[in-house]
C-alpha positions as CSV (number, residue, x, y, z in Angstrom):
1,X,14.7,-0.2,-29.5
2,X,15.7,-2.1,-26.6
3,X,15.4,-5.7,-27.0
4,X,13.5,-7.9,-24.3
5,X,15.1,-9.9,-22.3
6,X,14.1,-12.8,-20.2
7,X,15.4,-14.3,-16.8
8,X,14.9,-17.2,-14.9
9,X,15.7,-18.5,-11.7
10,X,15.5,-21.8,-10.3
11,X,14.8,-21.8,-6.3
12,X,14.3,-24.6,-4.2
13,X,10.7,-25.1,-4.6
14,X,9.9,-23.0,-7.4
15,X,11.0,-20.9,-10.6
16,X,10.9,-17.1,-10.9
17,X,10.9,-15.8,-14.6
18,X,10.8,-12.1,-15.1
19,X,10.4,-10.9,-19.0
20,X,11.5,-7.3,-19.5
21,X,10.7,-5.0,-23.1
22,X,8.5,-7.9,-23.5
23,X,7.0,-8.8,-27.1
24,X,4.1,-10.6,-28.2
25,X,6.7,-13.4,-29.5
26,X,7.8,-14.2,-26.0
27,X,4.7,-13.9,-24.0
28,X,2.8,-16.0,-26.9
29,X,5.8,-18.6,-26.2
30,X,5.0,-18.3,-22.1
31,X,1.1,-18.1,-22.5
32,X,1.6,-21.8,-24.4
33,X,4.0,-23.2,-21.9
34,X,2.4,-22.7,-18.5
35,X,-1.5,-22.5,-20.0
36,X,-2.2,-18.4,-19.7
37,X,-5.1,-16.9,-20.4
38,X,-5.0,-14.7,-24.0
39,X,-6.7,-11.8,-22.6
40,X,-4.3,-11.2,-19.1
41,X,-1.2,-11.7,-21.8
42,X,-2.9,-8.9,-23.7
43,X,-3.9,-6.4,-20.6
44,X,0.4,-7.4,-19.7
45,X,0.9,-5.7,-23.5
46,X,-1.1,-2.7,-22.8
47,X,0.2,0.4,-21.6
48,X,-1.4,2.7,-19.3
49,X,-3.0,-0.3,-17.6
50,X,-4.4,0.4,-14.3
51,X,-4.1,-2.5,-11.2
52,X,-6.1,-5.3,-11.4
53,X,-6.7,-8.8,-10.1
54,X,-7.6,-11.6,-11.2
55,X,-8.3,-15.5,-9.6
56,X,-8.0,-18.3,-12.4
57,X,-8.3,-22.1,-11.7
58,X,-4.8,-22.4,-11.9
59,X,-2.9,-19.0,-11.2
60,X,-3.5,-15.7,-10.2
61,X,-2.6,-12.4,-12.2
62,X,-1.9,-9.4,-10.9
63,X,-1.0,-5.9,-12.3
64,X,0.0,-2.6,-10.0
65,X,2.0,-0.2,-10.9
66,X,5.2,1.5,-9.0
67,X,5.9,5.3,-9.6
68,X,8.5,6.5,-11.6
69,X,12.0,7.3,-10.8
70,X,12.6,10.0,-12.4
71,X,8.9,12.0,-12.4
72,X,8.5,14.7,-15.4
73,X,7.9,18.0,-13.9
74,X,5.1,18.5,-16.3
75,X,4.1,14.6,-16.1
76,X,0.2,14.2,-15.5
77,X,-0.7,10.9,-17.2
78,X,-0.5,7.4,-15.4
79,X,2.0,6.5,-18.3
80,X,4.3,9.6,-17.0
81,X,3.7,8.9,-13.5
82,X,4.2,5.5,-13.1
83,X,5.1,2.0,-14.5
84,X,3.5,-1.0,-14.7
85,X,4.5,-5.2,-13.5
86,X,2.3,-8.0,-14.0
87,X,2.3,-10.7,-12.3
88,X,1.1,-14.5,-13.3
89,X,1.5,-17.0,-9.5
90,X,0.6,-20.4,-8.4
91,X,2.4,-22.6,-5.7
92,X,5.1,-23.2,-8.5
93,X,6.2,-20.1,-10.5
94,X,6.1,-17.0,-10.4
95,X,6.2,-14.7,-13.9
96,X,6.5,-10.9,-13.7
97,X,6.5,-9.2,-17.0
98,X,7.3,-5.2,-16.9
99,X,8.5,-2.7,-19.8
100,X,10.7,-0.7,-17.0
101,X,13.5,-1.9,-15.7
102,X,13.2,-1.4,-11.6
103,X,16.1,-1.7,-9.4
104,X,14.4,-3.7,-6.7
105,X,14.0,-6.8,-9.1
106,X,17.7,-7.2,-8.5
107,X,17.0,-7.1,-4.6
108,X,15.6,-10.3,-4.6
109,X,17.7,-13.0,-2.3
110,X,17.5,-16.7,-3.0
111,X,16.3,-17.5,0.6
112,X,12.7,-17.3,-0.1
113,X,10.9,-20.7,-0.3
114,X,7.3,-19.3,-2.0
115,X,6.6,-17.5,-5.3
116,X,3.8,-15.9,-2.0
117,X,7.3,-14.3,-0.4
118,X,8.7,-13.1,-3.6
119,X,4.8,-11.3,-4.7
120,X,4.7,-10.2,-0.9
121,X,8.4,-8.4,-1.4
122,X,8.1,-6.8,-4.4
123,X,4.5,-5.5,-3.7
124,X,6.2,-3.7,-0.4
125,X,9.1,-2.6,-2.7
126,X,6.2,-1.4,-5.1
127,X,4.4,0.7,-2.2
128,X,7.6,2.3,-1.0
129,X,8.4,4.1,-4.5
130,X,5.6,6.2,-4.0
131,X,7.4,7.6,-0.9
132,X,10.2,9.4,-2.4
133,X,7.3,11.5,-5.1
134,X,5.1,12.3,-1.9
135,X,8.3,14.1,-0.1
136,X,9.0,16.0,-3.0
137,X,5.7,17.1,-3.2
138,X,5.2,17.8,-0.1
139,X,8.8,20.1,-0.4
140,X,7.2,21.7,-3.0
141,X,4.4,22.8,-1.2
142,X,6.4,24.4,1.3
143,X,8.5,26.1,-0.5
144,X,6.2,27.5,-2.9
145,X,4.4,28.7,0.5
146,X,7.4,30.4,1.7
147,X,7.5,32.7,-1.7
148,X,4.0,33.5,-1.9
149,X,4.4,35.2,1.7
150,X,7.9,36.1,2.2
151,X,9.3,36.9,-0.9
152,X,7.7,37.5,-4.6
153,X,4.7,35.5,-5.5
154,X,5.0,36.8,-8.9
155,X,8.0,34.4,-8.8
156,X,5.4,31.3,-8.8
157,X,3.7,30.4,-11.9
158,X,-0.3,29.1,-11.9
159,X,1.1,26.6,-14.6
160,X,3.2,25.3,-11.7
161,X,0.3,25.3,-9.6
162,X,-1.4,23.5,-11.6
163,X,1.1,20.7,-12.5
164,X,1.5,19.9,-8.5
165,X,-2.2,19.6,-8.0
166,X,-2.7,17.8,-10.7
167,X,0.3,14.8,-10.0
168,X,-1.0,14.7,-6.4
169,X,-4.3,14.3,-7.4
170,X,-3.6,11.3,-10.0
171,X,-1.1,9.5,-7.6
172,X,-3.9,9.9,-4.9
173,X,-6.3,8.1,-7.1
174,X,-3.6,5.5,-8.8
175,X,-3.6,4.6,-5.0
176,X,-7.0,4.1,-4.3
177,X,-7.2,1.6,-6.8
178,X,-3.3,-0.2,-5.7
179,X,-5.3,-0.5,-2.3
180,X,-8.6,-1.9,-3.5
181,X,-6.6,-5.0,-5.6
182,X,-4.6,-5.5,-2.5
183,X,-7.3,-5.8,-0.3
184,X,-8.9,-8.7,-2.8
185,X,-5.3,-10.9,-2.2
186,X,-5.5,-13.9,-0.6
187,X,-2.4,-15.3,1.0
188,X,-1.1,-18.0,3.3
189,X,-1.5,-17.4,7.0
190,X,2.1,-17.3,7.3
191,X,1.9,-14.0,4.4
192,X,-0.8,-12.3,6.4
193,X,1.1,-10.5,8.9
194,X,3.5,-9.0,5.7
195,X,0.4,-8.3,3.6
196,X,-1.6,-6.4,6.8
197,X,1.5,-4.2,6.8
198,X,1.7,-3.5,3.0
199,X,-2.2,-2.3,3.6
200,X,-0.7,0.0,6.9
201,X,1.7,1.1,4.8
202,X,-0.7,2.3,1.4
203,X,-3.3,3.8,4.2
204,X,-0.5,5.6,5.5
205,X,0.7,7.1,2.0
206,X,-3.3,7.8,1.0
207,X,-3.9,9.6,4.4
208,X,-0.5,11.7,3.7
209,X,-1.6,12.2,-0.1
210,X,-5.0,13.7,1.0
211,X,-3.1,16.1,3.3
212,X,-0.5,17.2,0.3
213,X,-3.5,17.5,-2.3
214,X,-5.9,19.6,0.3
215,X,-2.6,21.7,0.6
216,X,-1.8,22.1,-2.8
217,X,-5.7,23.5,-3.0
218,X,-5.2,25.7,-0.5
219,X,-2.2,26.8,-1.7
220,X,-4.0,27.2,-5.1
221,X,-6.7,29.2,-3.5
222,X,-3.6,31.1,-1.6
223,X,-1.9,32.3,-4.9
224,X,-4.9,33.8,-6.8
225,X,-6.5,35.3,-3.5
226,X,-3.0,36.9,-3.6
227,X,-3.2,37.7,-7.0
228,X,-6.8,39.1,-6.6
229,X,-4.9,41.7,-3.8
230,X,-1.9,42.6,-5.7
231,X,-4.6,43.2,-8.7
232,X,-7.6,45.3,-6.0
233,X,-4.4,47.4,-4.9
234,X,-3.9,48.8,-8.2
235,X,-7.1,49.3,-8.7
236,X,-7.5,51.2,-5.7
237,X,-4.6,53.3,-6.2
238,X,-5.4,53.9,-9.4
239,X,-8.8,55.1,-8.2
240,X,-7.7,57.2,-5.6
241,X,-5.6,58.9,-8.4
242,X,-8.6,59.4,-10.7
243,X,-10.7,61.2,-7.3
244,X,-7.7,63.9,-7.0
245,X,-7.8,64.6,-10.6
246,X,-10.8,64.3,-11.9
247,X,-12.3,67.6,-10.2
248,X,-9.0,69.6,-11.1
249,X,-9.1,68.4,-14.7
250,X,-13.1,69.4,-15.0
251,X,-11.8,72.7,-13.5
252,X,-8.8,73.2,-16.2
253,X,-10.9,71.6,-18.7
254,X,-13.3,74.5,-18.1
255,X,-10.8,77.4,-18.4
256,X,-9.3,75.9,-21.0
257,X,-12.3,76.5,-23.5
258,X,-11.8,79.2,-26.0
259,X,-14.8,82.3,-25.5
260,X,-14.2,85.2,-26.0
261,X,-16.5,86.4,-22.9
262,X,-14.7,84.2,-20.6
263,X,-14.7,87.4,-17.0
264,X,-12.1,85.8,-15.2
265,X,-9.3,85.1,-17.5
266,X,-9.2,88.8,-17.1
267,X,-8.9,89.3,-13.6
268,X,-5.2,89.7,-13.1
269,X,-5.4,87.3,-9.7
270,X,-7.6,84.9,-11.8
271,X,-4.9,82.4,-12.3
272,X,-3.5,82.1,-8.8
273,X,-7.3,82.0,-7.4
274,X,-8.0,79.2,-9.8
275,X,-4.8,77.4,-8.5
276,X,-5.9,77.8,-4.8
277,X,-9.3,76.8,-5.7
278,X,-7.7,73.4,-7.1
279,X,-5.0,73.2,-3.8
280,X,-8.2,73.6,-1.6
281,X,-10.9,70.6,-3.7
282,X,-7.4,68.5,-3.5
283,X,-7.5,69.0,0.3
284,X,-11.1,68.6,0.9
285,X,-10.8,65.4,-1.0
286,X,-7.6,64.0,1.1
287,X,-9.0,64.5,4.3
288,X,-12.3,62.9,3.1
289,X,-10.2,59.3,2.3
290,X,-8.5,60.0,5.9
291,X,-11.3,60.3,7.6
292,X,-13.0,57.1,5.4
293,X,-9.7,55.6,6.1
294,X,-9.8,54.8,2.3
295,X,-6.0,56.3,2.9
């Protein structure tokens, strides 16, 4: 088990501590030293958490979440999809507390003079994970396409299908909620400009979402109106098989009974007339389908 591990950094005007694999141990320890509230140490514990914010006399808290890395290809739970950072702020400290390690913690320079800048930075760096996941989706999506209509759709799979609607969809909504706790921030005026563009930037990615997940459904739709074809083809060849056959087996069936007072099976051109009886019923039939344009 990885042990947790806890860094802080001493700017100008403020301290930064970031806690990572966190345990109740330490967070106790932090909640007692800077006067946290039990319940935000406890939604910091929890996994699966969704975004959230919260305004307390003294701080604010914050939780969002930032997509995996390295998504699952069968991944369809928040847990699988992304990972969470909380965030405790005033005009003094700043506490992030995270089970993941992310690489754009180590991004952070020392020029920034606010624990405002640093929330402001790593909320941006936060939004822009869930670019890389929409790409690949949206790769998917086109490729998949190009199968289904150029090459074998029996090549995709509905499980896949499924799997790519169903990450789009839960992203989509993960992001619905990231935008409604951003919008209930309150910054500095010299923050607003940075914040306006973190709330361009998650409109931008919802608007793009809504495209890949209407795609995905109509790529859904796509495959098993396909599937229904491939499936109505058979069936119609099939049929058309059964309407030569069915006469000329009635006919055989017929002859094939065993009387004894059976005339023609002594006429010695009774054979071949039965045969030209059958060649001229498998006629009629054909030209019927022609002329139906059922062929």
């Amino acid at each position: 088990m990885t042990q947790p591990t806890l860094t802080k950094i001493q700017f100008d005007n403020f301290v930064w501590i970031d806690i990572c694999q966190p345990n109740k141990e330490n967070l106790d320890k932090i909640a007692q030293e800077y006067q946290l509230d039990y319940f935000q140490i406890k939604d910091s514990l929890e996994r699966g958490h969704l975004p959230k914010f919260e305004k307390q006399p003294n701080y604010n808290f914050l939780i969002l979440r930032a997509f995996t890395p390295r998504m699952a290809s069968k991944a369809t739970t928040i847990n699988e999809l992304s990972h969470k950072i909380a965030f405790f702020y005033n005009g003094h400290k700043i506490i992030t507390i995270h089970r993941s390690p992310f690489a754009f913690l180590e991004t952070v320079k020392k020029d920034h003079k606010t624990p405002e800048e640093i929330l402001i930075y790593l909320i941006h760096k936060m939004v822009e994970t869930y670019q890389v996941p929409l790409n690949d989706l949206d790769e998917k999506i086109i490729q998949i396409e190009k199968t289904i209509f150029l090459q074998d759709y029996s090549k995709i799979s509905l499980e896949e299908l499924y799997f790519l609607k169903a990450q789009t969809r839960i992203t989509k909504k993960l992001l619905q909620i990231f935008q409604n706790v951003i919008h209930q921030l309150e910054v500095s005026e010299s923050s607003k400009t940075a914040l306006q563009d973190i709330k361009d930037k998650l409109l931008s990615l919802l608007l793009n979402y809504d495209e890949v997940l209407e795609n995905a459904n109509n790529l859904l739709n796509t495959y098993l109106s396909v599937n229904a074809q491939k499936s109505n083809d058979v069936m119609k060849l099939l049929t058309i098989f059964s309407a030569f056959f069915l006469p000329l087996t009635f006919i055989a069936g017929i002859y094939g009974m065993n009387f004894e007072n059976m005339p023609e099976l002594q006429w010695p051109l009774g054979y071949f007339m039965t045969l030209g009886v059958m060649v001229v019923i498998a006629l009629v039939i054909y030209f019927w389908f022609k002329r139906k344009r059922i062929l």
